[in-house]
N, C-alpha and C positions, 0 to 999 in steps of 0.2 A: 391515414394508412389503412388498405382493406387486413383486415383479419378472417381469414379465416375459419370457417366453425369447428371446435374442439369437444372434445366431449372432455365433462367436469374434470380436474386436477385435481389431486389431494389437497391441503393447505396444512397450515401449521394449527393446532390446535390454538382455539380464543383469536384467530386471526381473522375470520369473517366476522364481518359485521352481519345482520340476519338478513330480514327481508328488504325490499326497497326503502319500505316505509322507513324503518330504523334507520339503515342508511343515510338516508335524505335527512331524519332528525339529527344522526349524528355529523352531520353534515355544517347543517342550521347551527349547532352548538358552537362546532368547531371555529365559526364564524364570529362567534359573542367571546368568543378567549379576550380578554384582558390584555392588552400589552401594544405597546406603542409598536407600528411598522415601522420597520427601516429602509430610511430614504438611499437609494443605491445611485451615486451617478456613474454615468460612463467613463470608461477608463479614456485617456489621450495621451498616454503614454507614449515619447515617442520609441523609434525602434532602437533595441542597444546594440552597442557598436564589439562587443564582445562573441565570438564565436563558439554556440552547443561544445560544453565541456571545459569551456575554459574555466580555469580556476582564476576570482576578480581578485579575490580575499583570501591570505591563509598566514595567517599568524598564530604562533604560540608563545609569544612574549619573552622569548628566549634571551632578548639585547635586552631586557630591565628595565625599560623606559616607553613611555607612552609612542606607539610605531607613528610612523611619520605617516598624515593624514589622516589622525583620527580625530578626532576634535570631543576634548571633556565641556559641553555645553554648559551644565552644572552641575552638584553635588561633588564627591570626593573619589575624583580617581587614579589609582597608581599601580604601578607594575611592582611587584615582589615576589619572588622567589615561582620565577614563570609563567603566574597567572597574574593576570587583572581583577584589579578588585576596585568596584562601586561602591560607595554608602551612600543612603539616604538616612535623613537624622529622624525624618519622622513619616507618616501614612500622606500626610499632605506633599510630599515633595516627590515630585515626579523625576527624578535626576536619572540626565541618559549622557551618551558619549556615540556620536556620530560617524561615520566612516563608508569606506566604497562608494559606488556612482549609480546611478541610474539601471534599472535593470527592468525589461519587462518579464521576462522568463527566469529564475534562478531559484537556487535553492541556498537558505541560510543554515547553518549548522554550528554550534556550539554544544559543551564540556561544559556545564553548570553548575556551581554548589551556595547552596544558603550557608555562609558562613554564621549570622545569627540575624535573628527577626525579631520583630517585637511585636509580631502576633501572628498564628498561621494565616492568617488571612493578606499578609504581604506578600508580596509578588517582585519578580523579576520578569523581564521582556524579553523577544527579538521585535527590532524595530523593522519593520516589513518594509515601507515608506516612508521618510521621517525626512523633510526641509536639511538640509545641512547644520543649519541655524539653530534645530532644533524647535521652530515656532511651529504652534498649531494652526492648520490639522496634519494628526500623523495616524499611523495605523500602528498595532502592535501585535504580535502573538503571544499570550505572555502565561504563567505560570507560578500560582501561588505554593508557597512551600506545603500548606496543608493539601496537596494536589488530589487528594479521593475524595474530597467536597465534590457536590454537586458542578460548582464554580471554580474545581481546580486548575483548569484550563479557560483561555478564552482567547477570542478574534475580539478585536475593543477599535474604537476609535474615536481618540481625544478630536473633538471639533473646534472650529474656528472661536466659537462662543466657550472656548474649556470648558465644553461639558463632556460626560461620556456616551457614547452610544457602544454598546456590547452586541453584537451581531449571534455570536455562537459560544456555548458555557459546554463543557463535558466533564466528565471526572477522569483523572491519570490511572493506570490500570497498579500503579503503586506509588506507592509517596517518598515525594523528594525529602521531606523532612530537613533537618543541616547536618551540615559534613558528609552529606552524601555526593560525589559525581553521579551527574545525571545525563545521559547523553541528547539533547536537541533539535529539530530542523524542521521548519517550516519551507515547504516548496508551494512558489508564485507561480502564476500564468495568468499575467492579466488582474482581471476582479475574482479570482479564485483561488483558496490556499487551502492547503492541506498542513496540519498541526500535527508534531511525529514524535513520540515522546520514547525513548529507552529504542530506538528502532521500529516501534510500531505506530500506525497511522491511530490517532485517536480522535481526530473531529477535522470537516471541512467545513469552508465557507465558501459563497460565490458572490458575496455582499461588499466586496474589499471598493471601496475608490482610493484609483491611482490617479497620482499628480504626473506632473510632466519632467520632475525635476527629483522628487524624491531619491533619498538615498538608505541605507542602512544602520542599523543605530543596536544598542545595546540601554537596558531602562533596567532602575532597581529605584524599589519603594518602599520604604520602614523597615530597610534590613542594609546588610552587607552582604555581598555576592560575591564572590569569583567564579572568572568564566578561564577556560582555557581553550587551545585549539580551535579557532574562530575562523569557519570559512565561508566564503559567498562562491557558488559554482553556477558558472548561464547555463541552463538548460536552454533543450531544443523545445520551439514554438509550441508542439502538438500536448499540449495538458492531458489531453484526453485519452493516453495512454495511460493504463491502470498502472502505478506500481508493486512492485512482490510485497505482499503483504498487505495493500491496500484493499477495501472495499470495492464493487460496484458503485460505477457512477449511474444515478437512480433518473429517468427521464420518465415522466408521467404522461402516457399515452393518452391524451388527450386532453390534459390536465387529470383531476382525479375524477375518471369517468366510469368509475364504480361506487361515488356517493354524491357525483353533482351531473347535473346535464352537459355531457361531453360539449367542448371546445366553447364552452362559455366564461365571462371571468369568474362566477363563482366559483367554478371545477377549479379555474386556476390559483384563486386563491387558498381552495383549503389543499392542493399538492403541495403549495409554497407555507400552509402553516405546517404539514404533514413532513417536511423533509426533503423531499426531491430537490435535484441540483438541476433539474432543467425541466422544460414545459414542453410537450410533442404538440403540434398543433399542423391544424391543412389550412393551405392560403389557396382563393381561387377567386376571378375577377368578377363584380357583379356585370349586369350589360353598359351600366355606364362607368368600368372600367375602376371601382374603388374594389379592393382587396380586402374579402372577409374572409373570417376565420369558418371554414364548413369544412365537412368530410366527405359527405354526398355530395354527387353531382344536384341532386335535388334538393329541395328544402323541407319535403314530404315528411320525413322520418323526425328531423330533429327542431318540426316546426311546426307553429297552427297553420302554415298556409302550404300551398301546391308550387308546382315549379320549374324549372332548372333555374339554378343560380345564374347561370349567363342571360337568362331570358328577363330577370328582375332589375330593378333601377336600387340604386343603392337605400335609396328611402323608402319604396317598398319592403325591403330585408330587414331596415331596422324596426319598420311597423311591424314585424313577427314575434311573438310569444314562441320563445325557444327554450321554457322552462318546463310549461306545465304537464310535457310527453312523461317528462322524467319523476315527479311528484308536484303536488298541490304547492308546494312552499316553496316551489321555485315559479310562478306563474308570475310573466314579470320580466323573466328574463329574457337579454336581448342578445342575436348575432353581433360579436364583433367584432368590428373592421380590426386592420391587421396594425394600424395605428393607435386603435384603442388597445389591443393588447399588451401592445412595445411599451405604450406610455404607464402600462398599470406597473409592469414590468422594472421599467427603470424606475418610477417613484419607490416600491414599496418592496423591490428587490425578485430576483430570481434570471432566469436566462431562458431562450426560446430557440427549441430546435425544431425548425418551419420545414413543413412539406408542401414542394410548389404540387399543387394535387392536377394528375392529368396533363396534356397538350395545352402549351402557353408559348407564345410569339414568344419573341426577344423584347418588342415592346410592351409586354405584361410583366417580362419578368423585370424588366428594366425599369416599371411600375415600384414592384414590390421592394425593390434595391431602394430606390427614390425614398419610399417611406421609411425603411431600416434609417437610412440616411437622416430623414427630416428628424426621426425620433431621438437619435443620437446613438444608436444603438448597436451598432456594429463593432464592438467589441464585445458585446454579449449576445448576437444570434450565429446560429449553424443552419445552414441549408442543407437539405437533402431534398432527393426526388427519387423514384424510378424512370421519372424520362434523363434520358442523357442530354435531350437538346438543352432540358433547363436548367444542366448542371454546366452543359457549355456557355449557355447565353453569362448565367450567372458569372461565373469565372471571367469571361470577357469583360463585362462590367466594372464588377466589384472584386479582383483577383484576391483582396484580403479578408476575404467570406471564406468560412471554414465550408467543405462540401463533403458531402455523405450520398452514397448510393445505395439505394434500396434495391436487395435483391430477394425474391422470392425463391430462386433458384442459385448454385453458387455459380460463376464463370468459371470457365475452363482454367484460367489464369489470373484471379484476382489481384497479382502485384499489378501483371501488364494493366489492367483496366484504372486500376490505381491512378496508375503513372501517367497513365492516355488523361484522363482526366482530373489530377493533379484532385486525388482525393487525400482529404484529411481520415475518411473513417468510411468502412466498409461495411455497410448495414441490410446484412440477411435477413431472413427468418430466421428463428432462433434451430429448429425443430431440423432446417436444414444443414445449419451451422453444426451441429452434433451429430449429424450422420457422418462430415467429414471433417474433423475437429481439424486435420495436419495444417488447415490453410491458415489458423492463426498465425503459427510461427512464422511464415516469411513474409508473412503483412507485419507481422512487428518488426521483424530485421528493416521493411523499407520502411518504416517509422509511419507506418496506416494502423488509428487503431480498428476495434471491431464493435460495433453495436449491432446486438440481437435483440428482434422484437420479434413476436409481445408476448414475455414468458412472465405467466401469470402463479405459478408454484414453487416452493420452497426444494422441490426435487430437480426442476430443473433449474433451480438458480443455484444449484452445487454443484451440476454438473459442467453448466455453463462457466464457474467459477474455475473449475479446477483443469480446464479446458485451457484457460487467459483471456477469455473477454472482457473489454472494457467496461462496456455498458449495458444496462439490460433497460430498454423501452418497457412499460409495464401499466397493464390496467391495475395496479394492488402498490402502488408507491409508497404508500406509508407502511404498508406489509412488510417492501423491500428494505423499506428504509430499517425497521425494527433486525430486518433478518440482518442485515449489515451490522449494526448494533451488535448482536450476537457474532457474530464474524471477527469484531475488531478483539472482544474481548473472550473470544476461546484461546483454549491453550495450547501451544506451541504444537500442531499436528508433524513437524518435520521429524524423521526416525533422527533418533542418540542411538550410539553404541559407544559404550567406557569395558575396557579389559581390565577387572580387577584382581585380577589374581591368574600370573605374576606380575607384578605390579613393575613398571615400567622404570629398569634402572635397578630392577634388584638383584643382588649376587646370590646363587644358592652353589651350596656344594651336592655331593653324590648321596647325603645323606638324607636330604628332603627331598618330599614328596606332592609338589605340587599340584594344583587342580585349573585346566584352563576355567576361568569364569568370567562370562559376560556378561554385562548388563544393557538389554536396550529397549526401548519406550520407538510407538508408533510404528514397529515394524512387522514385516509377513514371513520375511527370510534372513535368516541368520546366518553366515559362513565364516570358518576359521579355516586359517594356514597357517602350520608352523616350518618357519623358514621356504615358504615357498608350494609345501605338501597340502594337501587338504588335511583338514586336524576336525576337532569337533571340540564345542563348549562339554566340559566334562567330564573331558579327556583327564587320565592321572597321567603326569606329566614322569616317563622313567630318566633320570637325569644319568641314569647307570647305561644307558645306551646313547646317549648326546655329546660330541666330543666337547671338551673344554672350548670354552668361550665363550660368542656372545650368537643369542638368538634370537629371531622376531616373530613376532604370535600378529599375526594380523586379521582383522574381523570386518565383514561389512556388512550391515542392518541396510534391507529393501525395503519399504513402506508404499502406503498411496503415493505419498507427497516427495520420495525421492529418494537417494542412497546418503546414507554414513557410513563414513569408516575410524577406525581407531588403530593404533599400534601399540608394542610393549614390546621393549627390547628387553634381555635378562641377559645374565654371563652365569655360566655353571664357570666356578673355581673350583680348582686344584689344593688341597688340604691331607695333611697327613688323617685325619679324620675320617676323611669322605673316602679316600683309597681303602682304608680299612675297613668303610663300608661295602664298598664292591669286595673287597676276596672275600668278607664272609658272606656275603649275599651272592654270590659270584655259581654256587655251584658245582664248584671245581672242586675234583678228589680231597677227601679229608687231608691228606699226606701232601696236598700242595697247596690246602687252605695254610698246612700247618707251617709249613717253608715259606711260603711269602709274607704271615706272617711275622715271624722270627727277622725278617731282613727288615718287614715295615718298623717292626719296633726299636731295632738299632739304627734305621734312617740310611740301609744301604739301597738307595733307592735305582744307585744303574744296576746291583744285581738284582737287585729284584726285578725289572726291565726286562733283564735280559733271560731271567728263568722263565718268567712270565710270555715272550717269544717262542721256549726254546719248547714249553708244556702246551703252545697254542695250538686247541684240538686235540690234546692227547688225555693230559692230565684237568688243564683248563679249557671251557669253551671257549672257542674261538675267536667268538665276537665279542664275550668281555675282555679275553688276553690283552686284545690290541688296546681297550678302553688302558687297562692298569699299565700294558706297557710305557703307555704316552703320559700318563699322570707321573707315575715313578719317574721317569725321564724330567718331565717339569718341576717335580722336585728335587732332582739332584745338582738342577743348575741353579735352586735358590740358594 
């Protein structure tokens, strides 16, 4: 993808790395990390037969008894008093209970509580992929009660050999603890899920291998659990729609090509230790028709040799030193074919969104599908291009290739071009994408998401954020990735508004003196109505002018992120009390304070009514008259 020249962007403070050199060492380090990679295969899931929105699963245990189809594989389970409850008797015993069908898209959700453990470090599951049988291999998302561990959360997967492989660890942004309900849900697409703890996104994966058969399962280990309210919903195909609340999905323009030599596998592997969920890469044919991984049309820039890539045999390409442009400790490094990429890909985990770079026949593109193809990989690559012919050739081909079009400029009509070319995701420049933000919204109603490249600042990836962008292409991935970090775990920016005072459902008579008070968090603009008026926080509320009944104080807080509102209904009652506050607060002539007294204290309340008429504007004001007339009246019919 060409970029553009920009002149420098702010950054997040301690978020650059210094100069190349450092870079490049830290680079080298990153590389020596400890820690076994994980083997990712391709999904072969086939397609489920469930239609976006259908609900597969939704039970609440309401009938007492294990629901029909769910299968208690082993340990202890039974239905009581409307939830489901699991034991395991100890840390070694993996005990789950199976249920629902086959799903490539869906989202799991469960009502959790650790009724008791026998050590924080025990855990419950959702079983993502799990054999019906319950035999390994299965996947799990699962959740240990000490949840603000490092490891309170994780993607795992028990393997054919019972061993574990753990893909992703995060900590829970609070702790399940026991006897707490905890709310749930891991949402699928393929080899990719997202872990959503109390309603917020708290870790993804894109390491997931799905079976052909797999179903959903529920796991507990060295503890007792009940789960309630357990549903499975198919979501629609497109993953790649951000949801409310989630993160940017983080794509590494060029792998990470601000501390390794763009579009090589080392770039790719330190994006893939750094975090990013996908790999941005250019595919383009050498002259004897093998697909390598370049940006240039030349080999000039990111290479020891001279060029055009179409003019080169593929074994002249590989004979190029495509490190040492970038620093001395990469000298070594080699162009690679678009096979070697898929293949490091699928071994050792990550995903590849390919740019067919430039003018390409249908038989190049039909090249580059072939190899997606041989590597197994087409349930983990996305295509894009700015040529349309190679997003048509592509679709003709291979129609179950996700397609992205790069635009530098926006279209007049981005649904229409969508739909013309049956795109999964709409990929501008970022810089233009926020000149006219409105075109997000009806590419998400037609289910298109939106990727903007290459927004390399922490200003404009708040802006882009709060815009609805999916994704953000990015030279700074691990940056991105950190900013996401911080994303998942700030606090609640949506506006509250609570009306405390009068407090909703409260009776006062004539004698209080109320004060509206609100309280709200995250907002710009404050507005009160009572019963309907404009009113204001602060307001002393005169109950001596309010007829008897009930009223409504209603409030709405405007912030960045959106509107709240709150109500509070009250009744002003009628009391011998509160009446005898209004006449002596009333104002009215001493000599008819002193008569409607005398009548309030013998409880002759229709004459008093009717003095109180007969003096309205003369002896009494006017506007209170009618107040006491109507109270006195409501007292005489008690």
């Amino acid at each position: 993808m060409t970029v553009p020249p920009a002149s420098p962007s702010p950054r997040r403070a301690g978020s650059r790395l210094g100069a190349l050199g450092t870079r490049a060492a830290a680079a080298v380090a990153a590389l020596a990390v400890t820690g076994a990679a994980v083997a990712v295969a391709v999904a072969t899931s086939s397609p489920a037969t469930a239609e976006p929105g259908s609900v597969v699963v939704s039970e609440n245990f309401s009938a007492g008894s294990l629901p029909a189809g769910w299968h208690a594989v082993d340990g202890t389970w039974k239905v009581e008093n409307g939830r489901l409850y699991g034991t395991s008797a100890s840390s070694s015993e993996n005990n789950k209970i199976t249920f629902g069908r086959h799903l490539n898209d869906f989202r799991l959700e469960a009502t959790m509580r650790f009724e008791s453990v026998s050590a924080a470090t025990r855990w419950a599951s959702l079983g993502i992929d799990v054999p019906a049988s319950g035999a390994t291999p299965w996947w799990i998302a699962t959740m240990r009660s000490g949840t603000t561990a490092a490891n309170g959360l994780e993607f795992a997967q028990r393997t054919a050999a019972n061993a574990w492989v753990v893909t992703n660890t995060a900590s829970a942004p609070s702790a399940a603890g026991t006897g707490r309900d905890v709310r749930v849900a891991v949402e699928v697409h393929g080899n990719q899920a997202r872990w959503i703890f109390d309603g917020r996104e708290a870790m993804r994966t894109s390491s997931l291998q799905r079976s052909a058969d797999g179903v959903q399962g529920l796991f507990v280990n060295g503890a007792t659990v009940s789960y309630d309210d357990v549903t499975v919903t198919e979501l629609a195909p497109n993953g790649y729609l951000r949801p409310e609340g989630s993160p940017f999905t983080v794509i590494a323009h060029r792998g990470a090509s601000a501390a390794a030599p763009e579009n090589t596998l080392v770039a790719q592997e330190i994006a893939r230790r750094g975090g990013a969920d996908w790999i941005e890469n250019d595919v383009q044919p050498s002259r004897d028709g093998v697909p390598f991984i370049l940006h240039d049309g030349t080999v000039d820039r990111t290479t020891d040799g001279t060029g055009n890539i179409r003019d080169l045999t593929a074994a002249q390409i590989k004979a190029l030193d495509a490190g040492s442009w970038f620093g001395p400790q990469y000298v070594g490094e080699r162009v690679p074919t678009l096979a070697e990429q898929l293949a490091d890909l699928r071994t050792r985990g990550g995903n590849l969104l390919v740019e067919i770079k430039g003018k390409h026949t249908r038989d190049e593109v039909a090249t580059i599908i072939q190899v997606i193809r041989d590597e197994q990989m087409t349930g983990r690559v996305f295509i894009q291009s700015f040529e349309v012919d190679a997003l048509k050739y592509t679709y003709e081909i291979a129609p179950e290739l996700p397609l992205g079009l790069l635009r530098s400029t926006l279209d007049a009509d981005p649904v229409a071009i969508a739909k013309e070319l049956h795109l999964t995701a709409y990929n501008p420049d970022g810089n233009a994408l926020l000149a006219k933000p409105e075109v997000v919204a009806p590419l998400h109603a037609a289910g298109v998401a939106v990727m903007a490249w290459t927004m390399d600042s922490a200003g404009l990836w708040q802006r882009l954020e709060r815009i609805g962008t999916d994704a953000i292409i990015t030279n700074r991935a691990a940056e991105l990735v950190g900013w996401n970090s911080a994303f998942v775990q700030r606090a609640p920016a949506d506006p509250t508004v609570q009306i405390t005072s009068p407090t909703d459902g409260a009776r006062l008579d004539r004698a209080q003196s109320p004060v509206i008070a609100v309280a709200a968090t995250n907002a710009d603009t404050v507005t009160v109505t009572l019963d309907g008026k404009k009113s204001a926080a602060g307001r002393k509320l005169d109950l001596a002018k309010l007829t008897a009944g009930r009223h409504t104080i209603t409030t709405e807080a405007t912030g960045p992120e959106g509107t709240a509102t709150a109500t509070s209904t009250f009744t002003v009652t009628v009391s011998q009390a509160g009446l005898g506050y209004l006449i002596l607060t009333s104002g009215a002539d001493p000599a008819a304070v002193t008569a409607m007294t005398i009548k309030l204290a013998h409880a002759q309340y229709a004459e008093l009514a009717t003095y109180a008429d007969r003096q309205a504007g003369k002896l009494v004001p006017a506007e209170l008259a009618s107040v006491i007339a109507a109270d006195a009246r409501t007292l005489a019919l008690k």
